[in-house]
C-alpha positions as CSV (number, residue, x, y, z in Angstrom):
1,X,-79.4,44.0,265.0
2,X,-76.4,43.0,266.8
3,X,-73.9,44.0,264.2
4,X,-75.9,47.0,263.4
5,X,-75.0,48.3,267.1
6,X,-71.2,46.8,266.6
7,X,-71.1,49.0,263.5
8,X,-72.4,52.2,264.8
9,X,-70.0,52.2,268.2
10,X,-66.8,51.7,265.7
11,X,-68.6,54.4,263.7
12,X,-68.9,57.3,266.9
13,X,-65.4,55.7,268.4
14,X,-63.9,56.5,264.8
15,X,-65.8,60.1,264.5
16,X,-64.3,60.5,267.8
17,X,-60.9,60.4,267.1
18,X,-61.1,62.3,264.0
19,X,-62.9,65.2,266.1
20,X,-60.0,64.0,269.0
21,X,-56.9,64.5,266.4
22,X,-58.6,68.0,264.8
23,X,-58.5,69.5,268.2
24,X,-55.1,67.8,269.0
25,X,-52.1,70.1,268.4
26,X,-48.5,69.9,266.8
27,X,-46.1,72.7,265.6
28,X,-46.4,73.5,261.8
29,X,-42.6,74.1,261.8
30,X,-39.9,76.6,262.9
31,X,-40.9,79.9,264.8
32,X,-40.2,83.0,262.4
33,X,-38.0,85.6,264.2
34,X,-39.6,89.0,263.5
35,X,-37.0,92.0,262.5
36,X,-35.9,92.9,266.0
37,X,-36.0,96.7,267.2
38,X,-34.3,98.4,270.0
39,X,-36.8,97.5,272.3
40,X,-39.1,94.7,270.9
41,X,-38.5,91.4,269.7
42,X,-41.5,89.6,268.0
43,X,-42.2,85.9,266.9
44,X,-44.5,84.0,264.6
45,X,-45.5,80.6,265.1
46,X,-47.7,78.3,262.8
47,X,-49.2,75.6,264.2
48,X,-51.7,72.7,263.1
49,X,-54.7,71.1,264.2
50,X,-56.8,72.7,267.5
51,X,-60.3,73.1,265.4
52,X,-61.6,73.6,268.7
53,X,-59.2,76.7,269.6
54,X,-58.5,76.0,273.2
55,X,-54.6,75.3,272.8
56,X,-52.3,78.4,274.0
57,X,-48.7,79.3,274.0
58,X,-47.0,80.8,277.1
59,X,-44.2,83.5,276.6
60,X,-40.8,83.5,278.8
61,X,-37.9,85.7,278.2
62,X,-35.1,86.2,280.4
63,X,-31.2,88.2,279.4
64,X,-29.0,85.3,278.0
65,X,-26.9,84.0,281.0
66,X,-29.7,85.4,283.6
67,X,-31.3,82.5,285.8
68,X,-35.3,84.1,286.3
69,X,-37.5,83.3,283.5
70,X,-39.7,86.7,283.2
71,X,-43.1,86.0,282.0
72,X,-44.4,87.6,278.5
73,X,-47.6,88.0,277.3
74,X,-48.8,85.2,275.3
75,X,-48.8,84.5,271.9
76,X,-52.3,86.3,269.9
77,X,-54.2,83.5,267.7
78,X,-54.6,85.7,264.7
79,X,-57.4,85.0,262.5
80,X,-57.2,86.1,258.9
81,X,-59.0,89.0,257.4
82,X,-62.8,88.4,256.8
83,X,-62.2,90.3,253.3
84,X,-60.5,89.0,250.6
85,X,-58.9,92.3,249.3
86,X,-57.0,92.9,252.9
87,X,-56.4,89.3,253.5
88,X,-53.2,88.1,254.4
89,X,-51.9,85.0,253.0
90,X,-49.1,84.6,255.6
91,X,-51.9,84.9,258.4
92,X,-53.6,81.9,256.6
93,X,-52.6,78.4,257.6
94,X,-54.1,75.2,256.3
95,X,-55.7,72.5,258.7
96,X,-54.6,75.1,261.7
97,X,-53.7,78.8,263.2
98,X,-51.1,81.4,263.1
99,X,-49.9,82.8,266.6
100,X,-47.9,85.7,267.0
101,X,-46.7,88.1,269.3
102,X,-44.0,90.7,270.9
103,X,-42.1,91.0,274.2
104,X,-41.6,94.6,275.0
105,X,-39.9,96.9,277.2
106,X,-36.1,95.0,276.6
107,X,-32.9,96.6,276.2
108,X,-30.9,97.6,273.8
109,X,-28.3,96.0,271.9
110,X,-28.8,93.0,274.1
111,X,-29.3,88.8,273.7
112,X,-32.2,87.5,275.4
113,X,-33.1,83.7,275.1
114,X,-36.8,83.4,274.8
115,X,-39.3,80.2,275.7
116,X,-42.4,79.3,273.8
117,X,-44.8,76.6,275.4
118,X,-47.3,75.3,273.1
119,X,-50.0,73.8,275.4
120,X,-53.4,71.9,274.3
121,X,-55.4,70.1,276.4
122,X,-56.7,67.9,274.1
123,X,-53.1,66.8,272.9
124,X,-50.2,68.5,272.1
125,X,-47.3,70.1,274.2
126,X,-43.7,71.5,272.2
127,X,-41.6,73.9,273.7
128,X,-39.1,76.4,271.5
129,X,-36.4,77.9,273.0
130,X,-34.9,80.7,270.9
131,X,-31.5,83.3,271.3
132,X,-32.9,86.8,269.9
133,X,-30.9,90.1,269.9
134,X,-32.6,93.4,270.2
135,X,-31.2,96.6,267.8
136,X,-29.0,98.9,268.9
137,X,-29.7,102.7,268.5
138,X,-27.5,104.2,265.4
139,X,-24.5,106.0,266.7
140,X,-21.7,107.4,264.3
141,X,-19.0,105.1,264.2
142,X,-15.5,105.5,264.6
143,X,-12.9,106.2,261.6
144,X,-15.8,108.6,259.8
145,X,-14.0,111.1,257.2
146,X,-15.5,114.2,258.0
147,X,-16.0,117.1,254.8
148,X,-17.4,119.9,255.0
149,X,-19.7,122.0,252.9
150,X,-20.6,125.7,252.6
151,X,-23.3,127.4,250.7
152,X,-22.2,128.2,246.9
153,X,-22.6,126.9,243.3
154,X,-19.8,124.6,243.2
155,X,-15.8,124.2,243.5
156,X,-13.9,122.9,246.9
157,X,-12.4,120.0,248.0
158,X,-14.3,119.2,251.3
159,X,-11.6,120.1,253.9
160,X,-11.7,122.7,256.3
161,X,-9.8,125.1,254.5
162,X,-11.1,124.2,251.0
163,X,-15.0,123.6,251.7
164,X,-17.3,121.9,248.8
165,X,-19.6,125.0,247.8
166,X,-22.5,123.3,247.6
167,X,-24.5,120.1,248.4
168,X,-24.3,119.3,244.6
169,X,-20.3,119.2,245.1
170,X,-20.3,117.7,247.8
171,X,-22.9,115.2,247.2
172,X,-21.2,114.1,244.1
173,X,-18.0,112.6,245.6
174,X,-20.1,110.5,248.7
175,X,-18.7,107.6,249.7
176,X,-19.1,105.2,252.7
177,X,-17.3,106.4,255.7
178,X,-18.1,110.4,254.6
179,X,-19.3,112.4,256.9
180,X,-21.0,115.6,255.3
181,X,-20.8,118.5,258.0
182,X,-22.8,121.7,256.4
183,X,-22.5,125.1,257.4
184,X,-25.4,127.4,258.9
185,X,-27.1,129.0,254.9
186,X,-29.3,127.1,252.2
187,X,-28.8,124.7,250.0
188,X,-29.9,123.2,247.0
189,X,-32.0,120.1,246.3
190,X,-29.7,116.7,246.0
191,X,-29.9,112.9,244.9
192,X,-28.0,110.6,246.6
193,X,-26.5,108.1,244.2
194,X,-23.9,106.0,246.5
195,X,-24.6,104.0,249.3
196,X,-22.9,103.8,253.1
197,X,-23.0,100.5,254.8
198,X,-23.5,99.4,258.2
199,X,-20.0,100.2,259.3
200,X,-19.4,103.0,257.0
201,X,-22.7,104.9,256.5
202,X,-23.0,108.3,254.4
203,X,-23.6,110.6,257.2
204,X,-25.2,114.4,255.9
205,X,-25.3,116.7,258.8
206,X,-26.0,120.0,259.8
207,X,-24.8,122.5,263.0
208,X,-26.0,122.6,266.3
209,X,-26.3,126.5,266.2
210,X,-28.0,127.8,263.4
211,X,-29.7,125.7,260.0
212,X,-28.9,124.3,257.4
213,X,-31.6,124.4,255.0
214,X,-32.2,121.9,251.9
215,X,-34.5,124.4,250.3
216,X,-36.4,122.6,246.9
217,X,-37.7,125.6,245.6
218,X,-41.3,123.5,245.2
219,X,-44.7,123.4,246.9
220,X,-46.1,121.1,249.2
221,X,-49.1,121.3,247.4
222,X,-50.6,117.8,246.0
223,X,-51.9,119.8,242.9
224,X,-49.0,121.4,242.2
225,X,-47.3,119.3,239.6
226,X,-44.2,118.6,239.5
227,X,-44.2,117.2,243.3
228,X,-40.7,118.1,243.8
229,X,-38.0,115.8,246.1
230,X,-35.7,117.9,248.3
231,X,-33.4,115.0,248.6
232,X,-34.1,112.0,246.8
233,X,-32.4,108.3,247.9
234,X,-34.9,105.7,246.0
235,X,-33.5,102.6,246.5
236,X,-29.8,103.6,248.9
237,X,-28.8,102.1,252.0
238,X,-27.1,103.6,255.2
239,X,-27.7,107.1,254.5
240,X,-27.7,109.6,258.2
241,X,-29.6,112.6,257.6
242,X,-29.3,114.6,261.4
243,X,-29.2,118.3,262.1
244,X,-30.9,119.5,258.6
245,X,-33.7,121.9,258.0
246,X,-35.7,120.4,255.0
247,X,-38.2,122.8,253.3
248,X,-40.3,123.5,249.9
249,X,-41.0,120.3,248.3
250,X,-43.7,117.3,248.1
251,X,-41.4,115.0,249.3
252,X,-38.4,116.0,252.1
253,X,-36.8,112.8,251.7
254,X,-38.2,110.8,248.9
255,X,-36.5,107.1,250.0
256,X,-38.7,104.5,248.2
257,X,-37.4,100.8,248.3
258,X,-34.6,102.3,250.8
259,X,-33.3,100.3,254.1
260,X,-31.6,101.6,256.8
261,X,-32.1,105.5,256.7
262,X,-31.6,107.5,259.9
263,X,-33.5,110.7,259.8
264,X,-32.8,112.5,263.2
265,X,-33.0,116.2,265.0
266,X,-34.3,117.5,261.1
267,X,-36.6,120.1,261.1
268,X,-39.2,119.6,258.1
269,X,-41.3,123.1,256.4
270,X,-43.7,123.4,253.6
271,X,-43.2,119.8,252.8
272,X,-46.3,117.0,252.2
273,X,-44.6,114.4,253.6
274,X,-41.1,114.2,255.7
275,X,-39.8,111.0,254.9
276,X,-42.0,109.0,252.2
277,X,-40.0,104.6,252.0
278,X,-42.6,102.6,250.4
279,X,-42.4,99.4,248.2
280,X,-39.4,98.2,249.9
281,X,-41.1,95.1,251.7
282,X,-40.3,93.3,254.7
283,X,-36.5,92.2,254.1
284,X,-35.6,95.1,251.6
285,X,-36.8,98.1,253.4
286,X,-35.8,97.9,257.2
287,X,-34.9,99.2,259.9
288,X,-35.5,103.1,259.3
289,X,-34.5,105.2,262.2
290,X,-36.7,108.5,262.6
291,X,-36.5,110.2,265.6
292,X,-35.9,113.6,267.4
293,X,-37.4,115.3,264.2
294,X,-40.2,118.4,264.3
295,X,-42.3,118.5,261.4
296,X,-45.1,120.9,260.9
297,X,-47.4,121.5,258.2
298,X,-50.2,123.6,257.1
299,X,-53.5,122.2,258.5
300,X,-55.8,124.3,261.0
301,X,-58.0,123.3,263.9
302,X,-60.8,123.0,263.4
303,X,-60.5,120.6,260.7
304,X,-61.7,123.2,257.9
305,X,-61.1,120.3,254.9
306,X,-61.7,116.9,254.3
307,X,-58.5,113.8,254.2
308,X,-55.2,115.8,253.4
309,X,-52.1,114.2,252.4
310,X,-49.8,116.0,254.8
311,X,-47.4,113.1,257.2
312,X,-44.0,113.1,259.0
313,X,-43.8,109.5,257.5
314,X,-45.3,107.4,255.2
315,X,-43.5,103.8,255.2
316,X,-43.1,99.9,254.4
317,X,-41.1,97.5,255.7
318,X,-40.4,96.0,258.8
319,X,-37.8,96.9,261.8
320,X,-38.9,100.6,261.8
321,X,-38.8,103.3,264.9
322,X,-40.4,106.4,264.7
323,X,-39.4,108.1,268.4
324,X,-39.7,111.5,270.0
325,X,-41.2,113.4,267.1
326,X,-42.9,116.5,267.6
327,X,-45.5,116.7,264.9
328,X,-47.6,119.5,264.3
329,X,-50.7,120.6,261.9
330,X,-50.6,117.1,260.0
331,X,-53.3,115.2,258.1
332,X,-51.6,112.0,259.4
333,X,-48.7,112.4,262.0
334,X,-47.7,108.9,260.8
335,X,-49.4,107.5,257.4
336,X,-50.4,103.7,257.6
337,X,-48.3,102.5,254.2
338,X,-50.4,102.4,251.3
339,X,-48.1,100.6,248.9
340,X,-46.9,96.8,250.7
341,X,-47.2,96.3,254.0
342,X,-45.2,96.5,257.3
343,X,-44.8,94.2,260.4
344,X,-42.4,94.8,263.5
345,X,-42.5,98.7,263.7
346,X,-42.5,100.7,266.9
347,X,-44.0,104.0,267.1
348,X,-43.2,105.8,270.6
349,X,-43.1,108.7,272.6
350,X,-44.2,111.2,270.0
351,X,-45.9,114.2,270.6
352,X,-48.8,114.7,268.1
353,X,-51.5,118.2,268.1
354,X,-53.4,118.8,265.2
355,X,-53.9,116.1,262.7
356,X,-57.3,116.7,260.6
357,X,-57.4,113.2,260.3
358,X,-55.4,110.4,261.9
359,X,-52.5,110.6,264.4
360,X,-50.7,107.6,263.8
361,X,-51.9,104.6,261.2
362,X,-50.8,101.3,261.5
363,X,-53.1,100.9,258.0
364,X,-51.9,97.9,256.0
365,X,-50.0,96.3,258.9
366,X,-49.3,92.4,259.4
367,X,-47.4,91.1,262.6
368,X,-46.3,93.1,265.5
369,X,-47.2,96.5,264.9
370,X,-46.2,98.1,268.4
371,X,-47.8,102.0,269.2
372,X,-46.9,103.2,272.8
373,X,-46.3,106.2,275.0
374,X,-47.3,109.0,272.3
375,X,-49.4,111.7,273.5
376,X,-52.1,113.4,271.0
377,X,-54.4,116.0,271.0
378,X,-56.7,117.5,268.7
379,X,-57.1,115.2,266.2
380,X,-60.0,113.5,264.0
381,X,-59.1,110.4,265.1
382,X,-56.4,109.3,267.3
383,X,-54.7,105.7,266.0
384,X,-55.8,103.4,263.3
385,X,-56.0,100.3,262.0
386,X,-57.6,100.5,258.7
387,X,-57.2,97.6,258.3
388,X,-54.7,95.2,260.6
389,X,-54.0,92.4,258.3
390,X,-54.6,89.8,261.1
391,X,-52.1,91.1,263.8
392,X,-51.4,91.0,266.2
393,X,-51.0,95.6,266.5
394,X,-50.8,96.5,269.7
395,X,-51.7,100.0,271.0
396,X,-51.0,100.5,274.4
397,X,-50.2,103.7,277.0
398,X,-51.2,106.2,274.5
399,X,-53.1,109.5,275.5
400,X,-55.6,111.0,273.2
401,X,-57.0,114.3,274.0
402,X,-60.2,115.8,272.1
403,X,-60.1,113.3,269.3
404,X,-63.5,115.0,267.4
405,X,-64.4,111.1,265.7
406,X,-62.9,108.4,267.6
407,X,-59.6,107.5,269.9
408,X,-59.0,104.1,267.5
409,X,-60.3,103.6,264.2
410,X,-61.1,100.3,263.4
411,X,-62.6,100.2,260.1
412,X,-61.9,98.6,256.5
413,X,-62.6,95.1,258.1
414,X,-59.9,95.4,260.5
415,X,-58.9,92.2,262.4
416,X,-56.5,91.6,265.4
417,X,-56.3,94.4,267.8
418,X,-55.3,94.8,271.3
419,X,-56.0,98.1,273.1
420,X,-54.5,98.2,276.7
421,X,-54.1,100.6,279.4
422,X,-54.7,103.7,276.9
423,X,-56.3,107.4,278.4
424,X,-59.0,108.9,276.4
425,X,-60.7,112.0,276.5
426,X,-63.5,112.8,274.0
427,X,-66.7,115.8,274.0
428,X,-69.2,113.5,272.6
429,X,-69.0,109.5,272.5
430,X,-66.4,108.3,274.7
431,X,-65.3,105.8,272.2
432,X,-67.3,105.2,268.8
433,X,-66.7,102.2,266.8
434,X,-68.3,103.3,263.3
435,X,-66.9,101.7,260.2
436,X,-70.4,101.7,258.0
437,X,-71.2,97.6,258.1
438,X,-67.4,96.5,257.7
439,X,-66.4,93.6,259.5
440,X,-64.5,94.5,262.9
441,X,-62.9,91.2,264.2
442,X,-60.4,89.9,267.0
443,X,-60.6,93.3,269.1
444,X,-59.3,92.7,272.8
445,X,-59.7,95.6,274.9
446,X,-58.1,96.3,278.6
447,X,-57.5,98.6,281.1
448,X,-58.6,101.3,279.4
449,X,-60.3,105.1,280.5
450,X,-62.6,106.4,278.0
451,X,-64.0,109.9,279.2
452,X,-66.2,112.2,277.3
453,X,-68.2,115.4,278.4
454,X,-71.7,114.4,277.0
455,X,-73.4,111.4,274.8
456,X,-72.4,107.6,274.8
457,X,-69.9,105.7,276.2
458,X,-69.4,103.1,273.8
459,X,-70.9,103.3,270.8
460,X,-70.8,100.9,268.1
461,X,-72.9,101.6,264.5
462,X,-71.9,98.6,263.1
463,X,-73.8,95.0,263.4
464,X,-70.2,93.2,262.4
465,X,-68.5,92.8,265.3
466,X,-66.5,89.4,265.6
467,X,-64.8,87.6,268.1
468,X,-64.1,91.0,270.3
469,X,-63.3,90.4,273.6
470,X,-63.7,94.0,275.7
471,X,-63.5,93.4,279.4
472,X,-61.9,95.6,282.5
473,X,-62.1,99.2,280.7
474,X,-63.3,102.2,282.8
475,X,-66.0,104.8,281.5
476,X,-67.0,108.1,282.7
477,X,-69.3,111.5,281.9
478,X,-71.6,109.8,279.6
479,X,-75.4,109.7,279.5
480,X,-76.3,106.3,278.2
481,X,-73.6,103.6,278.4
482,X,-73.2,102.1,275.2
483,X,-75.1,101.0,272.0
484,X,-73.8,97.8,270.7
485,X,-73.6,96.0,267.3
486,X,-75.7,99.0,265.8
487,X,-78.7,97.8,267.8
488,X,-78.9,97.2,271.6
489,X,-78.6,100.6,274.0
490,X,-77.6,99.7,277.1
491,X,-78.4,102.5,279.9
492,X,-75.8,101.5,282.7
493,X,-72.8,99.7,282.8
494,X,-74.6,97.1,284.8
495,X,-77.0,96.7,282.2
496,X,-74.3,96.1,279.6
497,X,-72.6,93.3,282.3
498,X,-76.3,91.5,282.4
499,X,-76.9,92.1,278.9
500,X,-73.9,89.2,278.3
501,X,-73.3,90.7,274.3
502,X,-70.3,93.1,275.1
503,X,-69.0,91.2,278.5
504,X,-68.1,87.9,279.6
505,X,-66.2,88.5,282.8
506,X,-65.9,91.7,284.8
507,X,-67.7,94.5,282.7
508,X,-66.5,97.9,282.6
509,X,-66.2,100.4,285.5
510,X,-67.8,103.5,285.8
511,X,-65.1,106.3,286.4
512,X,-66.1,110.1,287.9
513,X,-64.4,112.2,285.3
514,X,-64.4,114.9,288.1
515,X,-62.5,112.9,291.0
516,X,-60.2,110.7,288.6
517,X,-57.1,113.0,287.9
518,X,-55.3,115.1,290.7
519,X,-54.8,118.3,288.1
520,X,-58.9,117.9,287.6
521,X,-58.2,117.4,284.4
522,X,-62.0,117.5,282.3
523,X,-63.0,115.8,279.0
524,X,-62.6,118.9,276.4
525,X,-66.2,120.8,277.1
526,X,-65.3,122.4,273.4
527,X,-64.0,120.3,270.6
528,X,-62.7,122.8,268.6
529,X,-60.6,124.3,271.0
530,X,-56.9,123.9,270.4
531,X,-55.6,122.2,274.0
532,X,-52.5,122.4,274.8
533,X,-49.9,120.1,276.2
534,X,-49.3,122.0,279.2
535,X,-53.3,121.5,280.0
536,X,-53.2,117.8,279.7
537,X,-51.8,116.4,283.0
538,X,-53.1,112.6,282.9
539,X,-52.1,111.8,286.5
540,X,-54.0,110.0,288.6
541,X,-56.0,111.4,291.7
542,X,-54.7,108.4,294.5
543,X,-58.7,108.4,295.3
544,X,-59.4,108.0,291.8
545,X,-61.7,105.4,290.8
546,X,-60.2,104.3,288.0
547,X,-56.8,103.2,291.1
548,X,-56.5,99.6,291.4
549,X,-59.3,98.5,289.1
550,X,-57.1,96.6,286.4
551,X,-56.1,93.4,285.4
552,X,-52.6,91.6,285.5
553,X,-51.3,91.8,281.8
554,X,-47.9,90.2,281.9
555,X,-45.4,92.5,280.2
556,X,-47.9,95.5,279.6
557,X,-48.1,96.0,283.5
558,X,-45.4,94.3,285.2
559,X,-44.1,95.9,288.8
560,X,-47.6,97.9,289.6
561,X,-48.2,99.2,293.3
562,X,-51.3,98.5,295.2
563,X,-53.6,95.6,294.6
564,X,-54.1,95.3,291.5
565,X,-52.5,97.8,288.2
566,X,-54.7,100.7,287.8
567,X,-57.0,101.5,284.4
568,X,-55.5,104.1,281.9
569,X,-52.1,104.9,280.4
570,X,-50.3,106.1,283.7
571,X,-50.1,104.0,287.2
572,X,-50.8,106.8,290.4
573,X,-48.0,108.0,291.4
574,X,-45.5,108.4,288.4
575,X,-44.3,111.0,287.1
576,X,-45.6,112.2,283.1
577,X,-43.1,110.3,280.8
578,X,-41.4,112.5,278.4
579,X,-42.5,113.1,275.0
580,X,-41.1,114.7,271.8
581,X,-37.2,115.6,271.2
582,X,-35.6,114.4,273.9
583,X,-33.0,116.9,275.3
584,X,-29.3,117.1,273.8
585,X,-27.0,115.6,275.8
C-alpha cells in the first residue's frame, strides 16, 4: 500500500511538471520585422509553450538616441483560422502561439529602437530589442532627365523644342531617371516595358492646369470582352504615375506582380478598377504608394444592383499606403485582394460616399493590416474583414455614416480583429454581426459609438462567436439592446452586463444620440438618402455622454484630456481631421 501511495505522488509531481513546462514559456526564435510604412512599423513573434495562454508581451518604442521609452500596445496572440480553406500556415505554430502587432502614429523616414518583453508567470521572461526604420514618402529625386510629350501619332525627340508625339513615342525610349512631362490633350493606351529603380524611377506625369488624358478607347464594363488596360506595367518596378487623367478601360493601371508603383493626384473615369497589383506576394509586390487620387465610377444610391466589381484598388503584397483618396460611386472603394494575400498595409484618411457594397476590405489579410482616419458614408457595409487570416487588422478612428448592412463585416470565419475608438451611425441595427453560421473568432472591441435611429443595438445572427472580447463601447437610439449568438435578447445594457455572455468587465454605455454631438448630428432617419460630407460633423457635444467614458489603450489614445479618453473616433475638442486630397503645396 505504501509503495502504491510512493508511486502515485511521483506520478501527480511528474503530471505536474509536464502541465508546469506546457504553460512555461520560451521564444520560438527571432522576431520577423514586418515591411515598414511611413507611419507603422509591425512585428511577429513566435513563441512556445504557454498551453494555458496567460503569458504577454509588452511593447516599447522610443526614436533611436531618445532616452523615454514610449509604451505601445501589446503584442495580439493570434489564433489561426477555424477554417481550413482561410487558414494561415504562418499564423500556425507547433507546441505554442504566434503574436503580432504594430506601433502607430511614428514618423517618417525615421529609426526607432523598439522593446519586446515576453512575460509568463508560470516561467519564462526574454526581452528583444530591435532598430526599425519607418518609410519615407516618395519624392522625385534629384538628377531626373525630364522629356516631354505632346498629343500626336508619333515622331519627336522628347526635348522642349522637339516633343515625343505621343505616349507610344515616348514610352518606347523609357529609361530610369526619365521623367515623362505630358502636355494638356489625350493620349493613347501604353505598356511599360522598362523599369526605374529606387534612385532612378520612371516618372509619367501630367500638368497642374489642365489633363492629360490616357484615354483606352474600352469599357469599364465586366461583360464587355476584351477588358481593356489603359496602361499596363505587369511585373515593372519604380514606375511614378502623378498628374494623369486615366479613362475608358477595365483596368486604369493593370500592375500585376509589380513593386513599388506610385500612383498620385490621377484622376480615374469609366474605369472598373484604378490600380489592379495582385499575385505579387509579400516580398515581390511592395510598397505601392496610392494617394491624392479621385476615382469615381458608375454605381447609384440606393444600391439598385447586387456585388459590382467597381474599386480604386485591388492589391497584394505588403508595405502598401492608400492615403487621401477621394472615392466616389464604387462597389468597393478598396477591394480586399482576392489572389495571395497582404500584411503591413495602411489605409488612411480617405474619403469614401457611395460604395454598393464595401468601403474598404482588408479580405484575405495576414499580419498588421492597419485602417484609420477614413470617413464613409453611404455604403452597404463600411470595412471588412472577410476573412482576417489570424491578424492581427486593426480598424481604428474611422467614421461610417448610413452604412444600410453593417459598419464591419466580419464574415467568412474571420479571426483576429480589433475595433477601437470608431463613430458609427446606422437607421436600423446599430451594429449587426450576420455572417449565416460562420465562425467569427478573436474580435476585441473598444471605445466605440454605435448609433442608429430605430431597432437593435447589437445584433448578432450567428451562434459562432469565439473568444470575442467586446467591452467599453457606447450605444444609443435603439429599442432593444442587443441579441447575442443568434439566441439571447437582451433588453438594456444592464441586462447584457448581468447576463455575463457579451461582457466581462465594464459593459457598454448607453449614449443619447440627441445630446452626444455639438452639430446635433442624428443617425440617418432615411437610409437611402445620399448624406453629404458637409452634414456629417462628428464632434463631440463637451456634455456628451459618450466624454470621458473610455479606456487607456496605449498608442490608440495616448495624450487624451479629461479623466479618462472619450468613446468614438474624435476626442472633444479637436478639430475634424482632414480627409481626401490634401491641398497642393
Amino acid at each position: 500500500m505504501k509503495t502504491k501511495n510512493i508511486l502515485a505522488t511521483f506520478l501527480i509531481l511528474m503530471t505536474t511538471q509536464f502541465c508546469l513546462a506546457d504553460n512555461a514559456t520560451k521564444s520560438g526564435g527571432n522576431v520577423f520585422k514586418e515591411t515598414p510604412t511611413i507611419h507603422c512599423l509591425g512585428v511577429r513573434w513566435a513563441i512556445l509553450g504557454d498551453a494555458n495562454k496567460n503569458a504577454t508581451i509588452h511593447v516599447n518604442y522610443r526614436k533611436k538616441g531618445k532616452q523615454e521609452w514610449l509604451k505601445g500596445y501589446p503584442l495580439f496572440r493570434t489564433r489561426p483560422n477555424p477554417h481550413n480553406s482561410n487558414r494561415s500556415r504562418i499564423h500556425t505554430v507547433k507546441g505554442g502561439w504566434m503574436f503580432a502587432g504594430s506601433i502607430l502614429g511614428l514618423e517618417e523616414d525615421t529609426e526607432y529602437e523598439v522593446k519586446l518583453r515576453l512575460e509568463d508567470p508560470d516561467g519564462g521572461k526574454v526581452s528583444k530589442q530591435l532598430t526599425m526604420k519607418t518609410w519615407k514618402e516618395p519624392t522625385e529625386p534629384k538628377g531626373m532627365v525630364t522629356k516631354y510629350v505632346i498629343p500626336g501619332d508619333g515622331g519627336g525627340t522628347g526635348t522642349k523644342a522637339d516633343p515625343f508625339k505621343g505616349s507610344t513615342a515616348a514610352v518606347a525610349t523609357a529609361a530610369p531617371g526619365n521623367l515623362f512631362q505630358f502636355a494638356k490633350g489625350s493620349y493613347s493606351k501604353f505598356s511599360v516595358k522598362a523599369n526605374g529603380t529606387e534612385q532612378k524611377p520612371i516618372i509619367f506625369r501630367g500638368p497642374t492646369t489642365g489633363e492629360a488624358n490616357i484615354d483606352g478607347g474600352g469599357s469599364s464594363n465586366p461583360k464587355v470582352k476584351p477588358r481593356v488596360s489603359v496602361i499596363r506595367i505587369k511585373d515593372r518596378k519604380h514606375l511614378w504615375f502623378e498628374n494623369l487623367s486615366i479613362r475608358n478601360g477595365f483596368y486604369a493601371i493593370n500592375g500585376n506582380s509589380s513593386s513599388n508603383i506610385v500612383v498620385r493626384r490621377c484622376k480615374f473615369r469609366n474605369v472598373a478598377k484604378g490600380f489592379n497589383a495582385q499575385n505579387g506576394g509579400y516580398k515581390k509586390s511592395v510598397h505601392h504608394f496610392i494617394v491624392d487620387n479621385d476615382y469615381l465610377g458608375p454605381t447609384k444610391w440606393p444600391r439598385e444592383r447586387g456585388i459590382e466589381t467597381f474599386c480604386l484598388t485591388y492589391m497584394s503584397g505588403s508595405g502598401h499606403i492608400v492615403a487621401y483618396n477621394k472615392i466616389s460611386n464604387a462597389g468597393d472603394a478598396v477591394h480586399g485582394t482576392g489572389h495571395g494575400s497582404w500584411s503591413a498595409c495602411d489605409i488612411y484618411s480617405n474619403e469614401a460616399n457611395i460604395c454598393t457594397d464595401d468601403a474598404f476590405e482588408t479580405d484575405h489579410s495576414e499580419f498588421n493590416i492597419r485602417v484609420w482616419g477614413n470617413v464613409i458614408r453611404n455604403v452597404a457595409h463600411g470595412i471588412t474583414a472577410q476573412p482576417s487570416r489570424g491578424g492581427p487588422t486593426y480598424i481604428f478612428r474611422n467614421v461610417i455614416y448610413n452604412a444600410t448592412y453593417s459598419p464591419f463585416k466580419l464574415n467568412n470565419h474571420t479571426t483576429g480583429v480589433m475595433i477601437f475608438h470608431n463613430t458609427c451611425f446606422k437607421n436600423k441595427n446599430a451594429f449587426n454581426i450576420v455572417p449565416a453560421q460562420e465562425t467569427v473568432t478573436n474580435i476585441r472591441m473598444r471605445n466605440n459609438l454605435f448609433l442608429c435611429h430605430m431597432g437593435t443595438g447589437l445584433y448578432v445572427g450567428t451562434r459562432n462567436m469565439k473568444l470575442s472580447d467586446f467591452d467599453n463601447d457606447g450605444y444609443g437610439g435603439f429599442k432593444q439592446f442587443a441579441r447575442w449568438n443568434g439566441k439571447i435578447n437582451y433588453k438594456t445594457v444592464g441586462d447584457a452586463k448581468s447576463g455575463g455572455q457579451i461582457y466581462k468587465d465594464k459593459g457598454a454605455y448607453l449614449i443619447n444620440p440627441k445630446t452626444c454631438f455639438a452639430s446635433k448630428l442624428l443617425p440617418p432617419a432615411d437610409k437611402n438618402k445620399t448624406y453629404t460630407l458637409k452634414e456629417i460633423d462628428y464632434r463631440l457635444a463637451p456634455k456628451s455622454d459618450a466624454v470621458d467614458k473610455g479606456v487607456v489603450l496605449p498608442n490608440f489614445n495616448d495624450g487624451f484630456k479629461g479623466k479618462a479618453p472619450d468613446l468614438g473616433a474624435l476626442e472633444e475638442g479637436q478639430p475634424l481631421p482632414h480627409v481626401g486630397p490634401r491641398p497642393l503645396k
